[in-house]
N, C-alpha and C positions, 0 to 999 in steps of 0.2 A: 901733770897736766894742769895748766893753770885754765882760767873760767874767760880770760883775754882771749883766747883760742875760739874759734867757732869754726862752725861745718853747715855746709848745705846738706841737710839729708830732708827725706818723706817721712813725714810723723802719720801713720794712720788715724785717724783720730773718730772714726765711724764703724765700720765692720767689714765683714766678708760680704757681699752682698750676690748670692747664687754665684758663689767662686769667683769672682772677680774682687779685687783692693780697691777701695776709691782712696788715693792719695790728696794729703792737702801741702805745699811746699810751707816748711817751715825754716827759719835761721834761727840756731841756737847752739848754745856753747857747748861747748867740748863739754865739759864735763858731766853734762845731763844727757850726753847719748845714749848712756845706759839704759832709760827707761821712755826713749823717745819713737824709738823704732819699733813700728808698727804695731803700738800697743792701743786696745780701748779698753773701757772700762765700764761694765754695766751691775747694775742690780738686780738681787736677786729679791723677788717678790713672792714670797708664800701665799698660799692662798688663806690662811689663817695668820694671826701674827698675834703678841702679845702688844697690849696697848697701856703703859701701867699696867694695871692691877685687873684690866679685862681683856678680853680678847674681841679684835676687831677682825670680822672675818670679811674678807676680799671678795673670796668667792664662798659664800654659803653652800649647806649639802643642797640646797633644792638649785644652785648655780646661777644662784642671783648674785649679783656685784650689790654688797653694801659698803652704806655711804663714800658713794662716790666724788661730792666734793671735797673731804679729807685726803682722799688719794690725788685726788688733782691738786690739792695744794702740798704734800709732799714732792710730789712726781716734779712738779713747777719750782720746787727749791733744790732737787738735784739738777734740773737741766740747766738752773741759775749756774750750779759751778763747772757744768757741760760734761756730767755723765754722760755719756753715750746713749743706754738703751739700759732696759730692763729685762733679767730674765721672769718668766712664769712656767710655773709648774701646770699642767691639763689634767688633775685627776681623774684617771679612770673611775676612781669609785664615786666622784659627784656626776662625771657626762654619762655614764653608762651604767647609772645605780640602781633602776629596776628591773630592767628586761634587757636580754640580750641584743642587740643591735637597734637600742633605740639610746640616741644620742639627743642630749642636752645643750649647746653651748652656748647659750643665752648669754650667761654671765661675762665670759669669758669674751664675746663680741660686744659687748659695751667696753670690756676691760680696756679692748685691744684699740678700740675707739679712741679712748682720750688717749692712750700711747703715740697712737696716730696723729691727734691733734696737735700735740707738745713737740711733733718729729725728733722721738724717741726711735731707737727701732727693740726690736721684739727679736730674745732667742726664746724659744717653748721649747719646755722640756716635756715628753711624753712619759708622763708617771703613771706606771705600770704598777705601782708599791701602796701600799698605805702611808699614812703619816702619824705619827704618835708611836710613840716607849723607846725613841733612841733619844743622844745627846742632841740639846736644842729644839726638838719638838715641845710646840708647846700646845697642839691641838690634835686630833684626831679623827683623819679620815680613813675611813675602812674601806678595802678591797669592794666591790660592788656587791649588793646585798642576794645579786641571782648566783654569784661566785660563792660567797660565803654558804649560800644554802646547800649548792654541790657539796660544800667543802665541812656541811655539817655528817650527810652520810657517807662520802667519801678523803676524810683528814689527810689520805696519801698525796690530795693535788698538791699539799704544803709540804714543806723543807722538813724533816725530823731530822733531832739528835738521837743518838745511840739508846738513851732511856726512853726514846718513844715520843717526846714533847714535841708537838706540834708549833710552825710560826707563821702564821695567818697574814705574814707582811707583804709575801708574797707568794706565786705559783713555783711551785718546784721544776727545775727545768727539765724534771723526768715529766713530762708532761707536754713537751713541747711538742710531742709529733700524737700525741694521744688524745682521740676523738673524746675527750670527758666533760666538753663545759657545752653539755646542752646540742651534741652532734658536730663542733670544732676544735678544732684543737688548739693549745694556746698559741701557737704563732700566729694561727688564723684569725683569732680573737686580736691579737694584737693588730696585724695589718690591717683587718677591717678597722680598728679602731683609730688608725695612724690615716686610714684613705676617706675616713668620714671627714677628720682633720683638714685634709688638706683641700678637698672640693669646697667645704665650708667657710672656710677663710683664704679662698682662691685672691679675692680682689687686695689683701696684705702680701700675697706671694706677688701677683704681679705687681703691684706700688713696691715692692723690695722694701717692706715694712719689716716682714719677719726673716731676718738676715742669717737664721742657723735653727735648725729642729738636734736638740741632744735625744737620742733615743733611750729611756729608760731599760733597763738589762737585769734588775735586781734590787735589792734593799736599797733604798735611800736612792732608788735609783740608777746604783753603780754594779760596774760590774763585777760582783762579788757572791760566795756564801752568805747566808744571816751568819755566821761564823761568831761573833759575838752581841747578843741580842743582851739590852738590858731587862728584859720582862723574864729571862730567864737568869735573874740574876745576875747577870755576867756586871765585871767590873773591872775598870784598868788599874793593871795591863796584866788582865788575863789572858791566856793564852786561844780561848774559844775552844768549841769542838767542831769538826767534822758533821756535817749535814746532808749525808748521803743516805738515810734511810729508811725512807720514802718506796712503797713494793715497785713503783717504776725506776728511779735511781737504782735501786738493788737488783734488779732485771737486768738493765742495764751493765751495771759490775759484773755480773754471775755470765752474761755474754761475754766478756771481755776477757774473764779470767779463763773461760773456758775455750777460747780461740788463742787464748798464750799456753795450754795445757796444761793448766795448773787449776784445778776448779776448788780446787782448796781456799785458795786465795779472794775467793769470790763472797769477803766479810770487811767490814771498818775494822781499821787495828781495836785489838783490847785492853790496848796500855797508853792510850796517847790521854789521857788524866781528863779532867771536865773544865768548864770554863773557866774556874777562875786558879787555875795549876801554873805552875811554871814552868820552865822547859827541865829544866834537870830533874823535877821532882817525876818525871816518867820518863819509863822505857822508849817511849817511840821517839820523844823530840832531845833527849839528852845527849852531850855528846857521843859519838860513836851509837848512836842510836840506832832502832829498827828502819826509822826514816830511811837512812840509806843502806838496805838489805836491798836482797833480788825480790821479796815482796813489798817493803815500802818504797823503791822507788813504782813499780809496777801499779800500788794501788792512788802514789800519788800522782805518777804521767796520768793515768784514768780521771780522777779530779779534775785535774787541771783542764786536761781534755774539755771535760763537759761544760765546762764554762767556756771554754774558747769557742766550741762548737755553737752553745747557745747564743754567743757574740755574731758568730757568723751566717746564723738562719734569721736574728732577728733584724740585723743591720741591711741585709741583703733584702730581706725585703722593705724596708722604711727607705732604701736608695729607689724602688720601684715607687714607693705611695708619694718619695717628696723627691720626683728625678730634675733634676736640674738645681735645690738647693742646698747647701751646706748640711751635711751631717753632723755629730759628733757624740762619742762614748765616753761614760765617766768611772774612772776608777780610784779607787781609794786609796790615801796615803796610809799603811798600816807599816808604822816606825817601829812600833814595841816588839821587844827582841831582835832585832835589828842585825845587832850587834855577836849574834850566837850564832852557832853553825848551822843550826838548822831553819834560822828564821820562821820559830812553831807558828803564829798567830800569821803572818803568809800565808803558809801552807795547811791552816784549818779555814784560811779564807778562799783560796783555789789559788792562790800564786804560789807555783811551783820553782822558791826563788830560794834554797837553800844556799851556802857560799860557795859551794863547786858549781852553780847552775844560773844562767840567768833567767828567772822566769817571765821577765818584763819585756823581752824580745821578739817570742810567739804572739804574743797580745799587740806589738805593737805592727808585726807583720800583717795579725788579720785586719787592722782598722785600717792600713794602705790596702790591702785587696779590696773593702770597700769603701775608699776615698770618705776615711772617716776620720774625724780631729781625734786628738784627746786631750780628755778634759781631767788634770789630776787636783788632789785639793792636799792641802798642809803645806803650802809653801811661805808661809809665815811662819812658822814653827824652827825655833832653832835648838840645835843639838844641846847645848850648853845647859839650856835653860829645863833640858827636858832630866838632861843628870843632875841638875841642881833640884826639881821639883820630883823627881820619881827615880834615882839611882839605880834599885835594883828591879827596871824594866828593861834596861841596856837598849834604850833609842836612840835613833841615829834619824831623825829626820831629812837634814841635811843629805846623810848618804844617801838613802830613798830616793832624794827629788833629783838629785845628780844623775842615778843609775833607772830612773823613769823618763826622766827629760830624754836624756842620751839616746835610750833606747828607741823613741820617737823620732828625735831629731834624724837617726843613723839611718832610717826607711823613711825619712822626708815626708814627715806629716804634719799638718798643725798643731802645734801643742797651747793650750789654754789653760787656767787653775782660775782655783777658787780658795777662799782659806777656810781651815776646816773648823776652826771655831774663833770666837768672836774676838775682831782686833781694831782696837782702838787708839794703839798706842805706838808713838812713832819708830820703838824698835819693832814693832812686829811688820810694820809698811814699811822700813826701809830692806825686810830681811826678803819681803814680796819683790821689791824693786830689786834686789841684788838679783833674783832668780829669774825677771822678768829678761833682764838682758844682762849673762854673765859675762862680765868684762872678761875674764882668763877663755874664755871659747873665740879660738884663732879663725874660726869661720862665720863669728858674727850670730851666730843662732840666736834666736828669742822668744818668748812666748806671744802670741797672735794677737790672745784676750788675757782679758784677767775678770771675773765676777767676783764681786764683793756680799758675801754671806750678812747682815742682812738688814735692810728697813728696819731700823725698831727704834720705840723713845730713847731708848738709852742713845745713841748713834746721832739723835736731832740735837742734845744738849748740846749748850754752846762751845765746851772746850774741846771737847770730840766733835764734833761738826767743822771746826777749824779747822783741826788737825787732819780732817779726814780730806776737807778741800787742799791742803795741802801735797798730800799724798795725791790726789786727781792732778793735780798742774805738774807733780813731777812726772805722774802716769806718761800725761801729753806731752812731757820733754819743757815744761816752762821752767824757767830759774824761778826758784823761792829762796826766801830769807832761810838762814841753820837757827834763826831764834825761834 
């Protein structure tokens, strides 16, 4: 296909706006169709950021927006090369940080203020997690301090490993139907928190300012296990552990095992190794492993369950608190081991995606039952580069995003990404744009969005700042120079 060639297609270049496309007609060459169709492209805004050598915090813990003219003059050099829109993160632990249902969002409506000003639009992610001790954090906001104090006499509301170790990142989703945060239970915590949202910043819903709410589901916001936590030492590409031991998750298992009449069964294996283990080095994830016995598939259908189910109680109601706009859930690209039959670090994360099983399927079912996008991240990440830099973690990036996209695309849902650490460089944007619109898909499939991970100095300097406008204009389907 030569570049002489062109087509009329619709380049979306704005967002979803409450389910609807606003189309803009563009002429442009064959050869940028790839990454023309119906792609935007927004940032992703932390509420803390590093700034150099300090940290500028966006939204402070008391949820005040500081300095605000700095943001307005970044915000004013991305709309220069016609970003889209910004994401932000709503910490629960700054809106709802002392007492239960007493909401803050001061900051946050000034934030959303100049977003408005700039005709930016707004996705909000409802951060249900803390921030700080994984990859890229560079601040830390805690869970709410009326949560924390529950969680000082009662540590079972959080995630435990098999040794007991408590992860304060987020609620354990044994928890979720269980009256323990002060007479509600955490869904309910949640939705109240999602319907204070939305009354609050009604006049951005009606201006179709805020074009998508992603709903928080777990760590980092995704919908995951803490499966591998750095504050517990974990390190890649370790395999993680299992996070089910928690007396309400354990409750939970011990109903389960004893309704399949096995109540034996009703324990976390005792051979799947610790975090930072590999799969052959145990019994459970090696090949011909316990994973696939009549007890490990049983104890990991039950895993995987419980996250799906938590997907399904919490989406189902944030479709109630934001009915009539876009939703969308975020799940992680977890590549390492990839490659093995049991895909360990998966399935210590609740994806029950061994190579005899698709586990990406279920997940993608329930986010069609609630007309929910997905949002997956590492699609900048290529396989090559990941055997060249860590050989014996056996990732398959690449296969990941193939057999996640799919799985979305094949129950027709939105699918959007984000990349999952920091890309500057024009292979890792042209490896975004191959996935954004794969030429070999005989049915045209694409991704919706893409959000770019993140604001920072590094990102403003001038040769990366180039590059990066470069990447936005092929986003939008423009011809650029290959120099």
């Amino acid at each position: 296909m030569t570049s002489s060639r062109s087509a009329n297609i619709y380049s979306m270049v704005a967002c979803f706006l409450c389910g609807r496309a606003i189309y803009f007609p563009k002429k442009i060459t064959w050869e940028y169709y790839l990454i023309a169709s119906h792609g935007y492209i927004v940032f992703k805004l932390f509420s803390c950021i590093t700034m150099g050598e300090w940290q500028l915090g966006i939204i402070n813990m008391n949820c005040e927006l500081v300095d605000p003219e700095g943001l307005l003059n970044q915000l004013r050099t991305l709309k220069s090369i016609n970003v889209d829109g910004v994401m932000v993160d709503c910490w629960w632990g700054i809106v709802e940080a002392d007492d239960p249902q007493v909401y803050n969002w001061s900051g946050y409506k000034r934030l959303f203020q100049i977003v408005r000003e700039l005709k930016l639009k707004l996705q909000v992610v409802m951060s249900f997690h803390e921030c700080g001790g994984n990859v890229g954090d560079d601040v830390h906001n805690p869970l709410p301090r009326w949560v924390t104090e529950i969680g000082q006499s009662n540590p079972d509301i959080y995630f435990t490993d098999r040794e007991g170790r408590r992860n304060p990142e987020c609620l354990s989703w044994g928890i979720d139907k269980e009256r323990v945060l002060k007479g509600r239970t955490a869904v309910e915590v949640y939705f109240d928190y999602m319907r204070s949202f939305r009354v609050e910043f009604d006049e951005f819903f009606e201006d179709e300012i805020i074009s998508e709410i992603e709903v928080g589901l777990g760590p980092c916001g995704e919908l995951r296990y803490p499966s591998y936590p750095e504050k517990h030492s974990w390190r890649y590409p370790g395999i993680g552990e299992f996070q089910s031991y928690d007396k309400y998750l354990m409750k939970s298992l011990t109903k389960a095992a004893e309704a399949r009449g096995h109540s034996l069964w009703a324990r976390g294996p005792d051979n799947a190794g610790s975090y930072n283990s590999t799969p052959h080095e145990t019994g459970f994830f090696c090949d011909g492993g316990e994973y696939d016995s009549y007890y490990g598939r049983f104890f990991l259908n039950w895993y995987s369950r419980v996250l799906i189910d938590h997907g399904e109680r919490v989406l189902g109601l944030a479709n109630l608190a934001f009915e009539g706009t876009s939703i969308a859930a975020k799940v992680s690209g977890i590549h390492w081991w990839y490659k093995t039959a049991s895909h360990a670090a998966e399935l210590t994360a609740g994806f029950y995606n061994p190579s005899n099983r698709d586990g990406y399927a279920p997940i993608a079912a329930m986010l069609k039952k609630h007309g929910a996008a997905l949002n997956f991240t590492c699609v900048e990440l290529r396989t090559l580069d990941q055997h060249e830099d860590f050989p014996e973690a056996l990732a398959d990036p690449e296969g990941l995003v193939w057999q996640v996209l799919n799985a979305a695309w094949d129950v027709c849902i939105p699918v959007a990404s984000e990349n999952a650490l920091s890309c500057h460089d024009r292979e890792g944007y042209n490896k975004i744009l191959e996935n954004a619109k794969p030429l070999t898909d005989p049915d045209g499939r694409h991704l919706s969005a893409f959000t770019y991970l993140r604001l920072s100095p590094v990102l403003m300097e001038r040769d990366n700042f180039m590059e990066f406008e470069r990447f936005v204009k092929r986003m939008h389907g423009e011809p650029v120079s290959d120099l």
